[in-house]
N, C-alpha and C positions, 0 to 999 in steps of 0.2 A: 780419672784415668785408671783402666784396666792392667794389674798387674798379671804377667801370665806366669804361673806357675811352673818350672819343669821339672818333674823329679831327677835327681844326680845319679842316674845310672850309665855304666858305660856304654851302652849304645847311643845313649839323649848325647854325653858327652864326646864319643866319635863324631857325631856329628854337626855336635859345636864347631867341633874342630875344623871340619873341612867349611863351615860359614864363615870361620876367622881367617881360614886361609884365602880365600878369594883376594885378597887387596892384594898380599906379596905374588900370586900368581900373577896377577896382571900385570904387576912390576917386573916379574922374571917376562913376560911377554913384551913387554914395551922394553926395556933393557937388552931383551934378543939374547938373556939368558937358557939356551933350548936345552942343554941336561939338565938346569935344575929346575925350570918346568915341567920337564918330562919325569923327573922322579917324585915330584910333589900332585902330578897329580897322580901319578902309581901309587901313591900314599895314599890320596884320599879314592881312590878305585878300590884299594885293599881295606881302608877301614867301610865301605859302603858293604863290602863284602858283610866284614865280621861284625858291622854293629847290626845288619838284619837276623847274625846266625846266632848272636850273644842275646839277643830280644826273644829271641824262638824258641831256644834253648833253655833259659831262667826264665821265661814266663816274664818276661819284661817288656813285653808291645804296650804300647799306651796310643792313643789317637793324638796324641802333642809330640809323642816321640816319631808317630810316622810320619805329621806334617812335615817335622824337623828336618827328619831323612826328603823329602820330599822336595823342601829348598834346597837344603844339599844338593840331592843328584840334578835339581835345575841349571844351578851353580855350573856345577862340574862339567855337565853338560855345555853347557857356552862356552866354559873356559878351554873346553879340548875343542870345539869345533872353533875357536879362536885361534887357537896354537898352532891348530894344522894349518887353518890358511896362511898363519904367518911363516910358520916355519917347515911345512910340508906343501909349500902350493905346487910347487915342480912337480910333486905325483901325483895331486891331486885336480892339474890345469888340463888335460886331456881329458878328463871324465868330467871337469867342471859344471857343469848345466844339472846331472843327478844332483849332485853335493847340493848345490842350491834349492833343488828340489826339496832336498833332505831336510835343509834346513826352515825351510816354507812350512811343512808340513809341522815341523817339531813348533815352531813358532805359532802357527794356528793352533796346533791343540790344545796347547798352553793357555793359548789368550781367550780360546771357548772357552774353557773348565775358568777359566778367570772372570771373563765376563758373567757365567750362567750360575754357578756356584760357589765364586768367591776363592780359588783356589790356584793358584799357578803352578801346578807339579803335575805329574803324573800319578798313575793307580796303580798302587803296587800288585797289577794282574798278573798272572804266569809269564803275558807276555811279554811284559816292561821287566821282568826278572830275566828271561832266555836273551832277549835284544838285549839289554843291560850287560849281561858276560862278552855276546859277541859284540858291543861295541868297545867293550874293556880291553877284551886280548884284542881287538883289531889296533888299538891306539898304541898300546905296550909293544907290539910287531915292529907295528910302523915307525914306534920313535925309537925301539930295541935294533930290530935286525933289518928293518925294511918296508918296501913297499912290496906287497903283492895283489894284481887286480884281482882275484876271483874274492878274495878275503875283504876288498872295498866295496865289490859289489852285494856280497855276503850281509855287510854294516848296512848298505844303502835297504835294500829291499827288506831288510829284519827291520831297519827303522821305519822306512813307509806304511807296514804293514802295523806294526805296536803305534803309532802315531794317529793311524785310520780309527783303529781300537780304541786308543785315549777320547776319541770327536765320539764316537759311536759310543762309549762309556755314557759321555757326559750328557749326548743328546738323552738318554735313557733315566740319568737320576735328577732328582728333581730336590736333593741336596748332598752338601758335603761327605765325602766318605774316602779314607783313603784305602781300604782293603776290599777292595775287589780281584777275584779273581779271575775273570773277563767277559766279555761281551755277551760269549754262550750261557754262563753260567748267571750273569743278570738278565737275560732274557728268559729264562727256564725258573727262577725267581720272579717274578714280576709276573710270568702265566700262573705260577702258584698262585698266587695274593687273588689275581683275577678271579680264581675260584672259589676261594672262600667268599 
């Protein structure tokens, strides 16, 4: 049996954290706990934040450290798009058919990059960074001050479009990598190589 190694920095560590918190999330969701769900994943939204900017910043990116982050924001991901149905569907039941969409797409591109390269997360692309904020402050609104449509529709279309990217990523490499910067930038990479 392969042991994995993770070095103990506080980014590897932030996102320990939010892998260990997934069990009590679910329990704050099935208990119909909604503030202290809504603060615990503000928690770990905040440390997704700082453990990519504490890695950037100290020279501390490692390829075990960005899978790590990589389950994380999967995680975290299902757990808000959990919450809301549970405990925002009332805003969420007139736009309903998007939402689903939303989450079709999130769920194919997952299970490509899964099937084709062994990897269930997304590419930490520019684009999965910018969709990442706006799906962050869209959550933190929604469970803070509200619902507003132009701000779901903002989430919906920022997802579809970084979701498309992750499929077209994965259709393009032909193994594991989590640092890409996106679609354009592998395609303008990949006509390089062709010419050498």
């Amino acid at each position: 049996m392969k042991i994995i190694n993770i070095p103990l920095t506080i980014p590897n560590a932030l996102s320990l954290y939010r892998l260990f918190s997934f069990p009590f999330l679910m329990i704050f969701i099935f208990l119909g706990h909604e503030k202290l769900f809504a603060f615990f994943i503000w928690l770990n939204l905040t440390t997704d934040v700082l453990d990519g900017w504490i890695a950037r910043q100290f020279n501390q990116v490692t390829e075990i450290g960005a899978r790590i982050d990589g389950f994380a924001d999967s995680g975290t991901y299902i757990l808000a798009i959990t919450g809301m149905l549970v405990f925002k569907w009332a805003d969420i039941e007139p736009h309903a058919v998007w939402f689903y969409i939303f989450i079709v797409f999130f769920i194919v591109s997952r299970l490509f990059s899964l099937i084709k390269l062994g990897i269930f997360y997304g590419f930490h692309s520019y684009g999965v960074k910018i969709a990442g904020y706006i799906h962050g402050l869209f959550f933190i609104v929604l469970f803070v001050i509200g619902y507003y449509e132009w701000f779901y529709w903002l989430m919906i279309i920022s997802g579809l479009i970084v979701f498309s990217e992750n499929f077209l990523i994965t259709v393009y490499l032909n193994e594991s990598r989590s640092q890409v910067k996106g679609i354009w930038w592998l395609i303008k990479e990949k006509k390089a190589q062709e010419k050498l």
